[in-house]
C-alpha positions in Angstrom: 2.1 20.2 -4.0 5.2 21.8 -5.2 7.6 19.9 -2.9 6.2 16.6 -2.9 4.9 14.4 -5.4 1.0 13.0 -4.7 0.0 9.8 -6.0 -3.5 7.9 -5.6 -4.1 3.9 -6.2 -6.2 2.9 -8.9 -9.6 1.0 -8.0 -12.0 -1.3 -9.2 -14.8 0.7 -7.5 -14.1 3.8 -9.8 -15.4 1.4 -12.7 -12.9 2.4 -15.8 -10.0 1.1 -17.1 -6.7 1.5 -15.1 -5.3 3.7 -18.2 -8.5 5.8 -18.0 -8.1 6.0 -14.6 -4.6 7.2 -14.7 -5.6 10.0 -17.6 -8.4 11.2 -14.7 -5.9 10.9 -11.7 -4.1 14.0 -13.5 -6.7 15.7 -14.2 -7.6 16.0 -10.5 -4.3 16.8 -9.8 -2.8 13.8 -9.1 1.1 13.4 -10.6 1.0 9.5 -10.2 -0.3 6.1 -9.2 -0.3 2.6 -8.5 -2.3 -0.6 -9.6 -3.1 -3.8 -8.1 -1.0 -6.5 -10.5 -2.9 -10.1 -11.2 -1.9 -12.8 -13.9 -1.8 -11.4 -16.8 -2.3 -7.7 -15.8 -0.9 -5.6 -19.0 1.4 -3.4 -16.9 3.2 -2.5 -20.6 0.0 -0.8 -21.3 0.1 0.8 -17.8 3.2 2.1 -18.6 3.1 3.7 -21.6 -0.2 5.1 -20.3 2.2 6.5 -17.6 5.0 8.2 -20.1 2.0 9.4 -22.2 0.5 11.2 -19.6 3.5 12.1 -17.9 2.7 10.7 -14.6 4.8 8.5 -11.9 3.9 5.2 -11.9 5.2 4.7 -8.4 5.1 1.1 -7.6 3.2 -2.1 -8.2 0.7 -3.4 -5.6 1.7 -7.6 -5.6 -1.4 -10.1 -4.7 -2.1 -10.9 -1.5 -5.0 -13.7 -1.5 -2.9 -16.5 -0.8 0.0 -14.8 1.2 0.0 -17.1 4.2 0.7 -20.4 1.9 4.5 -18.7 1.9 4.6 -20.4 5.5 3.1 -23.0 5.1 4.0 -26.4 5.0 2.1 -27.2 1.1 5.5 -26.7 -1.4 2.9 -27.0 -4.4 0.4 -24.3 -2.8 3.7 -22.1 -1.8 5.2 -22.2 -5.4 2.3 -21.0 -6.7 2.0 -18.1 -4.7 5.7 -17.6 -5.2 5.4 -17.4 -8.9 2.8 -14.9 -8.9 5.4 -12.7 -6.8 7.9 -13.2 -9.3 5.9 -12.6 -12.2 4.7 -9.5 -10.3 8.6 -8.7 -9.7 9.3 -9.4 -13.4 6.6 -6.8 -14.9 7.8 -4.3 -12.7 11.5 -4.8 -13.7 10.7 -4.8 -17.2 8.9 -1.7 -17.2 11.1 0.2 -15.0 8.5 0.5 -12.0 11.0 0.7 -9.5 9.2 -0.3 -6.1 6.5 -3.5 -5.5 4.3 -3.6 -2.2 4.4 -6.8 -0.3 1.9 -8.3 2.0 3.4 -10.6 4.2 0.9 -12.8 5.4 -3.1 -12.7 5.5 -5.6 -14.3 7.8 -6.2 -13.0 11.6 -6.0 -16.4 13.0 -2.6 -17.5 13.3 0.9 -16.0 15.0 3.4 -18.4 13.6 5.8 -17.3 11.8 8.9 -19.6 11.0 11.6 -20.4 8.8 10.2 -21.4 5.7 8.3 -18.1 5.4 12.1 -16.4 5.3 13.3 -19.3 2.5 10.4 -18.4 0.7 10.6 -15.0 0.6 14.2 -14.9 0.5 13.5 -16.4 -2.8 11.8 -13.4 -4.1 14.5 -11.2 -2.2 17.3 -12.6 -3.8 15.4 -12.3 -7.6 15.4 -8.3 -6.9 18.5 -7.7 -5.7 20.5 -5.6 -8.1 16.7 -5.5 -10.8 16.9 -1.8 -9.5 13.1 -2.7 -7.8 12.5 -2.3 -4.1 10.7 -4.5 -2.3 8.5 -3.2 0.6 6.6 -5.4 3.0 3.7 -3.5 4.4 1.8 -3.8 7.6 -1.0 -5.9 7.7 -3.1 -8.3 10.0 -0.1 -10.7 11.0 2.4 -8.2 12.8 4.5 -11.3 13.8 5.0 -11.9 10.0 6.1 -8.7 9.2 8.3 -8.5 12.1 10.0 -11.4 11.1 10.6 -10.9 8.0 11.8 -7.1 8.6 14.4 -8.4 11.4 15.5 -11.7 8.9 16.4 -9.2 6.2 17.4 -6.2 7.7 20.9 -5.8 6.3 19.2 -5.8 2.8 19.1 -2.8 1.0 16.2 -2.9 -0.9 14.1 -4.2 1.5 12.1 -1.9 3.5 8.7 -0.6 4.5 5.5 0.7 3.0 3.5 2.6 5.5 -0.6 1.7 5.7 -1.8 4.4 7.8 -5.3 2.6 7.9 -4.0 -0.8 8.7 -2.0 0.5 11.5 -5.3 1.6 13.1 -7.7 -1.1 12.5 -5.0 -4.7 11.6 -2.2 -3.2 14.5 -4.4 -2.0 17.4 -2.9 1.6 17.0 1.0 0.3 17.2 3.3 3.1 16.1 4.7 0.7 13.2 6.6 4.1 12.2 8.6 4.1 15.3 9.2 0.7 14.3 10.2 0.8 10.7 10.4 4.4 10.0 14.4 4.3 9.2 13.2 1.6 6.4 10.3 3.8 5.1 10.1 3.0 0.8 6.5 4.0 0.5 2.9 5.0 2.0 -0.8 3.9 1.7 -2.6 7.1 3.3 -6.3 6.7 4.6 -9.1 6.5 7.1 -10.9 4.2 9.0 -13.0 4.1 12.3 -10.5 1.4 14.2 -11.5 -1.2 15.6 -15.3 -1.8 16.0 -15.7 -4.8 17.6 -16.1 -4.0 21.7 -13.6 -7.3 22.5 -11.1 -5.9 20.4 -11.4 -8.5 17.4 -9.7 -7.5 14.3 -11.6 -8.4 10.6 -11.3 -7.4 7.1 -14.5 -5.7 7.6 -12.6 -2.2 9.4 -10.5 -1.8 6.5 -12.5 1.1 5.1 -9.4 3.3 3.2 -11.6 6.6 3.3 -10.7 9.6 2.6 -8.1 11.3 4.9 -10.0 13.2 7.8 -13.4 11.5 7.3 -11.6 8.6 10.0 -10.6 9.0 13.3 -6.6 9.6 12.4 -5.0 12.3 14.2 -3.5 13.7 11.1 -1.5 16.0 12.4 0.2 13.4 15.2 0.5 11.2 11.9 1.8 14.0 10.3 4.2 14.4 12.9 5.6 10.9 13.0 5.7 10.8 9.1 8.0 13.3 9.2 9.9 12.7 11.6 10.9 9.4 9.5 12.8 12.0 7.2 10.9 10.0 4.2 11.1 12.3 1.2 9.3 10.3 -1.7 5.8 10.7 -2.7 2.8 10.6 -0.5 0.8 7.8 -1.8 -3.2 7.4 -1.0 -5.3 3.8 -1.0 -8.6 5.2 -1.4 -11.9 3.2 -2.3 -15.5 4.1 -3.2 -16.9 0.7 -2.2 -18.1 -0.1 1.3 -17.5 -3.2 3.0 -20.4 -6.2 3.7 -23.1 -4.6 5.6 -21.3 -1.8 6.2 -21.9 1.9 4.2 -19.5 4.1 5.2 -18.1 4.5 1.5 -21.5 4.9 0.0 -21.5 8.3 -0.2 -18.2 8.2 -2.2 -20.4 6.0 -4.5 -22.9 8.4 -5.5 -20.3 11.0 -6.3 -19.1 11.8 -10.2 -15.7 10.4 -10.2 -14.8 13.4 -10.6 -16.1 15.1 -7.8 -15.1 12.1 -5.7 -11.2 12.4 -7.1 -11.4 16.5 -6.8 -12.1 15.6 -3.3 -9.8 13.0 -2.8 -6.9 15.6 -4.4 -7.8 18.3 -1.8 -7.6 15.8 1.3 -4.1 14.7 0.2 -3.0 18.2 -0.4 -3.8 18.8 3.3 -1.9 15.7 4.1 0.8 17.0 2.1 1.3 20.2 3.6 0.6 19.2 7.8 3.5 16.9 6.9 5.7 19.5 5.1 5.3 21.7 8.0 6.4 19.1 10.2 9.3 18.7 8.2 10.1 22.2 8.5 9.9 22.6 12.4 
C-alpha cells in the first residue's frame, strides 16, 4: 500500500528463523515486522536482518507470562518480571526499535488493580522516558489493569496504546477500546476471531484465534471506520498465527498451506484492511 506501511508479526507456527522469516515477510509484500523478545532473544541479529532487507522493524513484542506478578504483593516474583521488561526495553533502545508492546496484566480471574502495579510500572516508564522508545500497553483480558494504568500515566508522552483488534472481541466483550484510547493510539495488532464462545459469556485464552482478517466475525469496515477516525497514521500491523488453539482447529487450514501461500494470503487481507481504512480517512 502506497500510503501506508504493512507490517506482519513473526511466529513460531511458521517454523523458520525470525531472520528468515523477515526475508519472506518482504517477499510477500510485507515492508516490516515485529518479534516476540525472551531472555536472550538476539534482537542485534534481528536488526541487521532488518537494515539488510530494508524492512521496518516496528516494535518489540515484551513477555507477558508473568505480567500479573507486577501487582502483586511477591517483590522477588515482581523484580523478576520487571527485569525482563527492562531488558526487553534495553534491546530495543540499543537497536533503535523505537516502540515495545506491553501487556498489562494476564489471568481472567482477578479485577484488582492497585498501587503497586503503577510503582512497578512506573519503574519501566521512568527507564524510557527520553530512550526515544514508546511504550504501548495493549488491551488484554484485565481491562481494569489497563485502565488503570492508562489513567495513572496519562500526561506521559510516550505512553500510549496498541490496538488488538482480536482481543477487543473475544478478552473485552466487544468494548470500543478505540473510543477509549484512540487519541493515545502508538500501534495495532490486526486479526480475527469468532468472540466469545462460551454461551455464559466466559472469557479464556482458548478465543484468541488471530486469524486472518475477514475469516472472523469483525465488521471490517465499522473497524475500519473507527480506526480512522483515531487519525492514527503509522503502520498497520497484523498478529497472525498458523497454529490452532487446544481442541480447537480453526487455524488448521493455515497449517497445511506453503508458507508462502499462507503469507501471499495474509498480504492480500491486510491490503484490504489497508485500503477500507484509507478510504475512511478520506471521507
Amino acid at each position: 500500500m502506497w500510503k501506508r506501511k504493512l507490517c506482519l508479526a513473526t511466529a513460531s507456527s511458521f517454523g523458520i528463523p525470525v531472520e528468515e522469516q523477515i526475508v519472506k515477510f518482504k517477499e510477500a509484500g510485507f515492508e516490516g515486522f515485529f518479534p516476540c523478545f525472551e531472555p536472550g532473544a538476539p534482537v542485534d541479529q534481528w536488526a541487521k536482518a532488518a537494515r539488510e532487507n530494508d524492512m521496518l522493524f516496528q516494535s518489540i513484542h515484551a513477555p507477558f507470562g508473568h505480567a500479573d506478578a507486577l501487582w502483586r504483593e511477591d517483590e522477588e516474583a515482581a523484580n523478576e518480571m520487571l527485569g525482563v521488561l527492562l531488558d526487553c526495553l534495553d534491546g530495543c533502545k540499543k537497536n533503535e526499535i523505537p516502540l515495545m508492546i506491553v501487556h498489562t496484566f494476564i489471568g481472567f480471574e482477578e479485577h484488582d488493580p492497585n498501587p503497586l502495579g503503577v510503582e512497578r510500572f512506573g519503574k519501566l516508564i521512568k527507564a524510557a522516558e527520553g530512550s526515544g522508545v514508546k511504550l504501548a500497553l495493549e488491551n488484554t483480558e484485565g481491562m481494569e489493569y489497563l485502565a488503570y494504568l492508562m489513567d495513572a500515566f496519562k500526561g506521559e508522552k510516550h505512553v500510549g496504546f496498541c490496538w488488538d483488534s482480536g482481543h477487543e472481541l473475544c478478552y473485552n466483550y466487544s468494548k470500543d477500546m478505540l473510543a477509549l484510547y484512540g487519541g493515545r493510539l502508538f500501534g495495532t495488532h490486526l486479526n480475527d476471531n469468532l468472540g466469545i464462545r462460551d454461551y455464559g459469556g466466559k472469557i479464556t485464552w482458548l478465543d484468541d484465534l488471530h486469524l486472518l482478517p475477514f475469516d472472523g466475525v469483525t465488521d471490517w469496515n465499522k473497524a475500519a471506520r473507527r480506526l480512522a477516525k483515531t487519525g492514527f497514521d503509522g503502520p498497520l500491523t497484523f498478529e497472525l498465527t498458523t497454529s490452532s488453539k487446544p481442541e480447537r482447529h480453526d487455524n488448521d487450514a493455515y497449517a497445511r498451506m506453503p508458507l508462502e501461500d499462507y503469507l501471499a494470503a495474509a498480504y492480500a487481507r491486510a491490503c484490504r484492511v489497508a485500503t477500507l481504512v484509507e478510504s475512511e480517512a478520506s471521507l
